[in-house]
N, C-alpha and C positions, 0 to 999 in steps of 0.2 A: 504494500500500500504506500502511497506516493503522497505530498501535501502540493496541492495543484491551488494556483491562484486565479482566477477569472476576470478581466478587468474589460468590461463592456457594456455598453450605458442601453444596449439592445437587449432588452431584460427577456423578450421571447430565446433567443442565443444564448442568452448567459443561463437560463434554463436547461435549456436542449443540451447542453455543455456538461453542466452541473448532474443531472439525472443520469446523463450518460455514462461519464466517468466515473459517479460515483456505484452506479453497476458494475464497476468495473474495479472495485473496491475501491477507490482511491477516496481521498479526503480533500475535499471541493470548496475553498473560499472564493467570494465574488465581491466586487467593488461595480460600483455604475458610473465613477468618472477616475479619468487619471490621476487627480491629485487623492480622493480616496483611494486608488489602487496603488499608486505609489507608499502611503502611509503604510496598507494593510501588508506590502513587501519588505518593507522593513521590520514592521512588526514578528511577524508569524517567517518569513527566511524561509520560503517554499522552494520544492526539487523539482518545481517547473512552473513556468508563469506562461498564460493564453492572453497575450494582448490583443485589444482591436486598434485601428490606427487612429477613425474619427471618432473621439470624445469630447466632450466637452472639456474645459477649465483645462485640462493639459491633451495632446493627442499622443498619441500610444509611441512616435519617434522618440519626442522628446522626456516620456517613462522608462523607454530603451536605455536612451543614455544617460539616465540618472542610476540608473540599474547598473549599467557597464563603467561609470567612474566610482560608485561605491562601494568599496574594498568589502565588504560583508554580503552585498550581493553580486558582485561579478561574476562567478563561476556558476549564476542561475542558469538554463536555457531557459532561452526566451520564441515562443512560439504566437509569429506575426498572424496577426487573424482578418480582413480587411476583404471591402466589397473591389477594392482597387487590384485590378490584374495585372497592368505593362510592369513591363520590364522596366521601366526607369523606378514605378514604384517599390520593385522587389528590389532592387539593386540600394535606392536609399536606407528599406529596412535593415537588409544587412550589413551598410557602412555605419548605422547609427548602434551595430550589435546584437541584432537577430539572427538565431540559426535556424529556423525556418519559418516557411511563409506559405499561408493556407486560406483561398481565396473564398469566399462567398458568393452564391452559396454550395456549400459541402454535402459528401457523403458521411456520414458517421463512423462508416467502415475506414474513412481516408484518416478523419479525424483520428482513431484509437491507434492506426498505423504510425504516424507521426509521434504522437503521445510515446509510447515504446519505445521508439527510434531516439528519442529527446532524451526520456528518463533515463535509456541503457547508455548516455554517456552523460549522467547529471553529476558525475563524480563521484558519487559512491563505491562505486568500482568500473573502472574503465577496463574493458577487452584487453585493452596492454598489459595489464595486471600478472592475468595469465604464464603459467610458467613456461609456457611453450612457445611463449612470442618476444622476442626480442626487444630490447630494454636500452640497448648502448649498440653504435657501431658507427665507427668514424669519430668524428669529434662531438655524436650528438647522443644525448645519454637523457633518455624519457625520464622524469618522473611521476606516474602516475599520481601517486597519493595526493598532489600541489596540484594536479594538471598545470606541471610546467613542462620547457627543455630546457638542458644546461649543453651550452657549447664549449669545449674547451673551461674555463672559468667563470666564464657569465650564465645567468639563468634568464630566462625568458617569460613569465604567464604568459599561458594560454585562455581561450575559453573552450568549453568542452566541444567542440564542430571541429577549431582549430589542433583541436589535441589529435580529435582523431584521424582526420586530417594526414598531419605528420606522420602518427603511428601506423596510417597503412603504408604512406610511402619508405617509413623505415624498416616494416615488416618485408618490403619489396624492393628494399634498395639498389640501383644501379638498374633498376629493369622500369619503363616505359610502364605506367599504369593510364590507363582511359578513362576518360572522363566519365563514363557510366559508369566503370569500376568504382571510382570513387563515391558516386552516390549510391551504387547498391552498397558498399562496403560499411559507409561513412552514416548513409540516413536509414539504412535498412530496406531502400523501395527504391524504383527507379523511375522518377517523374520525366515523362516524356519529355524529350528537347531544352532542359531547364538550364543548361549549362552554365549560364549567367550565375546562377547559384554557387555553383564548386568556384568560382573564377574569382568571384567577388572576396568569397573565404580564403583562396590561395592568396589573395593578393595583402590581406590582412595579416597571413600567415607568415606571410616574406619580409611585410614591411617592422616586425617582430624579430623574425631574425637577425634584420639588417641589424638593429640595435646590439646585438650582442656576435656580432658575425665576425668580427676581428676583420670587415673587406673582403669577405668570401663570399659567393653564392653556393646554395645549398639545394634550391630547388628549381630544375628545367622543367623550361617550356620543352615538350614534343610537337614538332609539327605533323599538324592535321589532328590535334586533339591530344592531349593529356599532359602528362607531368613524369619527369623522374627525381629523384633522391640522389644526391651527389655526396656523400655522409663524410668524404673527404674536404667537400668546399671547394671550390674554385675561385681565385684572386677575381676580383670585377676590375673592369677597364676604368681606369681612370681617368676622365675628358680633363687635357690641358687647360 
């Protein structure tokens, strides 16, 4: 059982949400605007929060990023909920710090898919954990328990998308993985065509690294779709 927070001012939704998951045993708070949902996340420190984007008093971006700069809830996932479909709005939720994004209106069956997919890397125990999956290779040595990486001597947070992320490319280092790998692997489902999705997280993934990368790159582009894992780093070219 999981503590799920609800934050959407569409009280039929935040219904249909609540009854659902909580068939599903899980333990279901709801808020009806951003600035009460933001309150009730701090409070109660939920292992998954359902935002919607249009709220009143605050919209569900700017809940995002009060979520993603406060150090006691960072390592929430946050599950973007919104009647907005393009691509520029999916790509804002996850610059603002959403790991997924579930359009209105839904199947229920999509919804509980997601849910899963969210909880099974909310930290509590990450897949990397595992004793059969590799932990260290190259200069880059997982720590699940923090959901960080440590490079050589610096350490990195994550959030839990980006953890896993890394941890399948490390699990597959030096080998070319595809873009759909990565979403079956990463979200548990593979959403048709979303690629904007993986893109937007590798790129937050990278700009992390950079931070602690000593000048190295770590993670390739493949041409025609995907990523690999360089765990040794490669020097980046330095523009005169």
């Amino acid at each position: 059982m999981a503590k799920i927070i609800v934050v959407d001012d569409d009280l039929a939704i935040q219904t249909l949400i609540k009854v659902n998951l909580e068939l599903q045993k899980h333990r279901v708070l709801t808020a009806n605007d951003g600035v009460e949902g933001y309150a009730l996340i701090q409070q109660e420190l939920p292992d998954l929060i359902i935002l919607d984007v249009m709220m009143p008093n605050a919209d569900g971006y700017t809940v995002c990023q009060r979520v993603r700069k406060n150090p006691a809830t960072e390592h929430i996932p946050v599950l973007m909920l919104t009647a907005l479909g393009v691509v520029e709005d999916k790509v804002k939720g996850f610059d603002v710090g959403a790991d997924d994004y579930l359009v209105k209106p839904f199947e229920l069956p999509e919804l509980q898919v997601r849910v899963r997919a969210l909880l099974r890397r909310s930290g509590q125990l990450p897949k990397s954990a595992t004793a059969t999956e590799i932990l260290s290779v190259g200069d880059i040595t997982l720590i699940p328990e923090n959901l960080e990486v440590k490079i050589q001597h610096s350490i990195a947070k994550l959030t839990p998308t980006e953890f896993e992320i890394l941890n399948c490319l490390v699990q597959n280092h030096h080998q070319a993985i595809s873009l759909s790998k990565l979403l079956q692997d990463v979200w548990g489902y593979s959403p048709d065509d979303d690629v904007e999705t993986i893109r937007v997280h590798v790129r937050h993934l990278r700009s992390k690294l950079d931070k602690v990368s000593g000048g190295k790159s770590y993670v390739e582009t493949i041409y025609g779709g995907g990523y690999r894992l360089i765990p040794e780093g490669l020097l980046k070219n330095k523009s005169k």
